[in-house]
PLY file of the C-alpha trace (Angstrom):
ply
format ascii 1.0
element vertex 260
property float x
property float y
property float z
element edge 259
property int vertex1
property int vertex2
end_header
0.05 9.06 2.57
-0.45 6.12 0.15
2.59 6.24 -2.17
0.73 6.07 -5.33
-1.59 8.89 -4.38
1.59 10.88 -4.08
2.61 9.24 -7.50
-0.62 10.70 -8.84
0.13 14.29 -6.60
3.81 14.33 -8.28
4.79 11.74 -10.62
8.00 13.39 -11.52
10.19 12.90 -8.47
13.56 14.45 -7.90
16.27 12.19 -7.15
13.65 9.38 -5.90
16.41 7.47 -4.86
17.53 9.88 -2.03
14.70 12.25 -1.41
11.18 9.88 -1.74
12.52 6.37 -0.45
8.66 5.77 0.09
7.69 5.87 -2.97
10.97 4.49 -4.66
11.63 0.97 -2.41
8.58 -0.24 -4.74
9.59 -0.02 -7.75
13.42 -1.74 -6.75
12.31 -5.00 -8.40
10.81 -3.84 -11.71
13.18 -4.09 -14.47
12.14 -2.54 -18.32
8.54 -4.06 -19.16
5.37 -4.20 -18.48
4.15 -5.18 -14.76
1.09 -5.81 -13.01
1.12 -3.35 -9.98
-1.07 -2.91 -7.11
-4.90 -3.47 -6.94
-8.10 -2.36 -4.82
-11.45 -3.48 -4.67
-14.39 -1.50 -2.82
-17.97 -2.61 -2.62
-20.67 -1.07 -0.34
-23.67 -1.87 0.96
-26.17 0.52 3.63
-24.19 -0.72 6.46
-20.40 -0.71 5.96
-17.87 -0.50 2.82
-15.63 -3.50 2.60
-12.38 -2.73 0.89
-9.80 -5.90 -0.53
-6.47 -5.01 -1.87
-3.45 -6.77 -3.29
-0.09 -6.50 -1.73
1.08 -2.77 -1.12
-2.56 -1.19 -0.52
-2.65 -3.20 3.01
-1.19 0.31 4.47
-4.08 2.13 2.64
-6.93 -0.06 3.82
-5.45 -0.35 7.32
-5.10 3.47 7.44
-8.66 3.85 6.26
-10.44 1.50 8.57
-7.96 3.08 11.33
-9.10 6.18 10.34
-13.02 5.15 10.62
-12.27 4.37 14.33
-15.08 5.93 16.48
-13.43 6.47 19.48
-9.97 7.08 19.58
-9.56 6.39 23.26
-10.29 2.88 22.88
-7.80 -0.03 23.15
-7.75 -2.52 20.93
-5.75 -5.62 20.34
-3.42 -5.86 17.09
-1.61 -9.46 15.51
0.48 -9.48 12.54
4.12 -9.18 11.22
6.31 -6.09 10.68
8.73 -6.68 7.74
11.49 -4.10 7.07
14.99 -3.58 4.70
16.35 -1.71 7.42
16.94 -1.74 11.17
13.94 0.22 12.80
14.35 -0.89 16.05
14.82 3.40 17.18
11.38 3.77 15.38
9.36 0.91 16.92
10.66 2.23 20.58
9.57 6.01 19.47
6.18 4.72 18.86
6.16 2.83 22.18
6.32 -0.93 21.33
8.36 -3.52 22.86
8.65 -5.60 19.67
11.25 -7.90 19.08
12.85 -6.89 15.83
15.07 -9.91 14.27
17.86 -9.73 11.06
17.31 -12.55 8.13
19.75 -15.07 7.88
19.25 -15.36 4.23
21.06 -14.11 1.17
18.36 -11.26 1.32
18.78 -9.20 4.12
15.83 -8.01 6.02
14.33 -7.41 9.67
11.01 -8.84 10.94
9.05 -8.30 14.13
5.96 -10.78 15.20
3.09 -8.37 16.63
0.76 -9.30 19.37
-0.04 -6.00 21.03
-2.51 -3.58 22.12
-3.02 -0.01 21.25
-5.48 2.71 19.48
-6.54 4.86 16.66
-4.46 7.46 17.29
-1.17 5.23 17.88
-2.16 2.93 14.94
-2.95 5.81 12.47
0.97 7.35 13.82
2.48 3.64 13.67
1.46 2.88 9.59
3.26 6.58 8.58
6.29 6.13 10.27
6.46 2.66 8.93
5.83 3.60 5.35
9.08 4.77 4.68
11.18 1.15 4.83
8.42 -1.33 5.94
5.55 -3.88 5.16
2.73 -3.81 8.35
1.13 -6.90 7.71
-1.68 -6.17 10.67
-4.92 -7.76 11.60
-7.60 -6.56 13.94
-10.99 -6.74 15.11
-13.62 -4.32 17.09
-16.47 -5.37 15.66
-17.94 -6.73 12.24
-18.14 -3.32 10.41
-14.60 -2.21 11.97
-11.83 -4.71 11.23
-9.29 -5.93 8.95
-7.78 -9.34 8.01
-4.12 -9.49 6.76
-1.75 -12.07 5.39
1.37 -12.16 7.25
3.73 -13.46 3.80
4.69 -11.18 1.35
3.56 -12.85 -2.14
6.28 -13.25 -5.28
5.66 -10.81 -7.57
3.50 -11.46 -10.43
4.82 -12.09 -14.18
1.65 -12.65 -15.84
0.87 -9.70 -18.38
-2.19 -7.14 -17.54
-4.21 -9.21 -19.58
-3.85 -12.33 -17.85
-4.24 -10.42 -14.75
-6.65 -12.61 -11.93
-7.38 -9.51 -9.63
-9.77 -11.61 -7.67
-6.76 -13.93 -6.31
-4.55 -11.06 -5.60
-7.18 -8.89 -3.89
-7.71 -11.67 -0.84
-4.28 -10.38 0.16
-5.87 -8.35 2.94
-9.33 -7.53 3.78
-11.24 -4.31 5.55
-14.14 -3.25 6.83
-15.96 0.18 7.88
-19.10 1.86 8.28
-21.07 3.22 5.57
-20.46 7.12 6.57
-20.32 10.09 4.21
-16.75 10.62 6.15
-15.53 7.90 5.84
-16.42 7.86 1.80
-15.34 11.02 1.93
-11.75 9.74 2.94
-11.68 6.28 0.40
-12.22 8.65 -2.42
-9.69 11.37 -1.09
-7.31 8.56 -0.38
-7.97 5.67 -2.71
-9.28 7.98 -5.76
-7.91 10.84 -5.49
-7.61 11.47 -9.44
-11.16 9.94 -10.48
-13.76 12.40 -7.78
-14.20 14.90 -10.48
-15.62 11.60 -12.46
-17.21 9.36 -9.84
-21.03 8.56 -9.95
-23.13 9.48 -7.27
-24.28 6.03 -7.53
-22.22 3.10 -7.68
-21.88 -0.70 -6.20
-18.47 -2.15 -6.94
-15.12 -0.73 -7.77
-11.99 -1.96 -9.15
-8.80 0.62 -9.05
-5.89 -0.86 -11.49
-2.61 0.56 -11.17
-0.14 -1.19 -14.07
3.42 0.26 -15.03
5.71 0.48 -18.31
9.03 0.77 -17.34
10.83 2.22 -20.48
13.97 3.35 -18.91
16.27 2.66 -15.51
18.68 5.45 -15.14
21.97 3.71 -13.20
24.11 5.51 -10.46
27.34 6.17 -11.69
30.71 4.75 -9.85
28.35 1.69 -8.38
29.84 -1.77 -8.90
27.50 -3.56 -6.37
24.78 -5.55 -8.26
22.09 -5.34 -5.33
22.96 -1.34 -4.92
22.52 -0.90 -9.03
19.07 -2.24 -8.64
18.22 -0.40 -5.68
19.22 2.60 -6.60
18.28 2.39 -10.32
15.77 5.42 -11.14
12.83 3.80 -13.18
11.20 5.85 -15.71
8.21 4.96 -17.71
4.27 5.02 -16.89
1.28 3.99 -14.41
-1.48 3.23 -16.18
-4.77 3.62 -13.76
-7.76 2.12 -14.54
-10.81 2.21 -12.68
-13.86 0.26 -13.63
-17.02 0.91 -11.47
-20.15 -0.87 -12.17
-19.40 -1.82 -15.92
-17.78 1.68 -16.67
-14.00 2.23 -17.85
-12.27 4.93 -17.13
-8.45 5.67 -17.51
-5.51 8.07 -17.04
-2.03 7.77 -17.52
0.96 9.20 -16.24
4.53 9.63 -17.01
6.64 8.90 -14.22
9.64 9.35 -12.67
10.42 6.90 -9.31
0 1
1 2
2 3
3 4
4 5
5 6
6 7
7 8
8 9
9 10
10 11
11 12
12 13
13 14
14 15
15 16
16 17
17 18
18 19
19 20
20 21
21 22
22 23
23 24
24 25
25 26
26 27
27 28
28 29
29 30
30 31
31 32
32 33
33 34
34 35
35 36
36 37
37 38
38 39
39 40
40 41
41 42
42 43
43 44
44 45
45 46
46 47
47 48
48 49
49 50
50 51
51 52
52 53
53 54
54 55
55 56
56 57
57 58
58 59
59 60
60 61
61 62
62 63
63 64
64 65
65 66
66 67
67 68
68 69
69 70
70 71
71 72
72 73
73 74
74 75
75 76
76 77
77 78
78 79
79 80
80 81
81 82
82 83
83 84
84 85
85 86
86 87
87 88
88 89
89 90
90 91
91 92
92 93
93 94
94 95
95 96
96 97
97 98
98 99
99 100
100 101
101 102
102 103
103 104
104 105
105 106
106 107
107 108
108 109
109 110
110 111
111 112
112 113
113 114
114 115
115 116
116 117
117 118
118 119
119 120
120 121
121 122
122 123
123 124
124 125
125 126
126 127
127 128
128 129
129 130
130 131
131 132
132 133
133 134
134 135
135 136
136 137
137 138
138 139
139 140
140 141
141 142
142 143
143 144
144 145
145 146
146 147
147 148
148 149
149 150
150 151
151 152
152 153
153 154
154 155
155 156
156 157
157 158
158 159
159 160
160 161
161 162
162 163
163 164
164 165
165 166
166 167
167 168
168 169
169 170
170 171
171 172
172 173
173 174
174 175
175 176
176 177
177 178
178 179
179 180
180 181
181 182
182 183
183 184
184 185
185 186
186 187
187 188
188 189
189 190
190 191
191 192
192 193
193 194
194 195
195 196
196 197
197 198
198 199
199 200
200 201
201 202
202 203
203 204
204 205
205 206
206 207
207 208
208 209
209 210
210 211
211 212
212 213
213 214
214 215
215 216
216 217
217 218
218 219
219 220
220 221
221 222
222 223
223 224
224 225
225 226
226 227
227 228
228 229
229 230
230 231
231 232
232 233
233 234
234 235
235 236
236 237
237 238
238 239
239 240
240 241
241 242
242 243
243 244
244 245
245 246
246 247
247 248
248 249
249 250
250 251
251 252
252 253
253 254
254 255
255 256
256 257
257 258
258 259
């Protein structure tokens, strides 16, 4: 599951830190202030919805295209870049994939594994939870034009422009997907993607924009913790996502307090 639909689900968390590292390992950079956080564009047409997102919705738009799949027993070929904080090298062999996983030489520590491989729905759909937890899959594929999606393989810096210098439509080319124009597989972008605006949504629409923005008011410190890195890390933010979804001209907007 998307970590800001479980945001939205529970945006109190206990102990984030410990118990939701999902959720928490994307907030570790944000310090007290306002940021721009993730955002998602979806636009339809008869045939197929195409779906562009900013850095940290490429899980969500790879799950959802995944998830529009028709047959599940088909093989498909997969290229991108698996970037993690941790050594996952146990996880990648549970899964079944002979990927070389290699350790950062640089001041910040991280592992990386180029993918060229072949697999389907079913493994794919398994593959982007069990990554979710420490990792960035940066993956591109392609089964056909209305069943595919594009993917930059380098993680962008994060932005320090203010919500109202925001340019969504440079962010949003961050990765691209595609997927037929189904009541399912609606059904599952607005479950998914949405899951706080269906009492509100149209039964009409075009375009969509989802905005998710955050104040950070507060960063709760663990105690006894001398190691800079480990402070920010471990640091409990506190504050509020703003959401704002404008579809077709309209504005609407909720706000939570949260704990992550």
């Amino acid at each position: 599951m998307h970590f800001l639909k479980l945001i939205v689900k529970t945006p109190i968390l206990d102990d984030p830190a410990k118990n939701h590292k999902n959720i928490h390992r994307h907030f570790y950079r944000y310090s007290k202030g306002d940021f721009i956080g993730p955002a998602l564009k979806i636009s339809q047409t008869k045939a197929k919805f195409t779906l562009k997102g900013s850095h940290e919705y490429e899980d969500l738009i790879l799950e959802i295209a995944a998830n529009g799949i028709s047959n599940p027993d088909e093989n498909f070929e997969i290229k991108g870049r698996l970037i993690s904080g941790v050594d996952i090298s146990d996880i990648i062999n549970d899964l079944g994939f002979n990927w070389n996983l290699t350790k950062s030489t640089g001041k910040t520590q991280n592992y990386k594994a180029e993918i060229i491989d072949n697999t389907n729905k079913n493994s794919l759909i398994e593959s982007i939870e069990a990554f979710r937890e420490s990792s960035y899959f940066l993956l591109s594929f392609n089964i056909n034009p209305n069943c595919k999606v594009t993917t930059k393989k380098n993680i962008p810096q994060p932005s320090k422009k203010k919500a109202e210098e925001d340019v969504v439509t440079k962010r949003i080319q961050f990765c691209t997907g595609y997927i037929n124009n189904t009541g399912s597989n609606f059904n599952y972008i607005l479950k998914n993607a949405l899951p706080d605006f269906q009492s509100e949504f149209p039964r009409k629409w075009k375009t969509l924009t989802i905005f998710n923005n955050y104040i950070i008011s507060e960063i709760e410190l663990p105690k006894n913790v001398k190691n800079s890195r480990l402070l920010r890390v471990m640091g409990i933010r506190k504050g509020k996502l703003l959401r704002t979804l404008e579809i077709d001209g309209e504005i609407i907007e909720k706000q939570y307090s949260i704990v992550v």
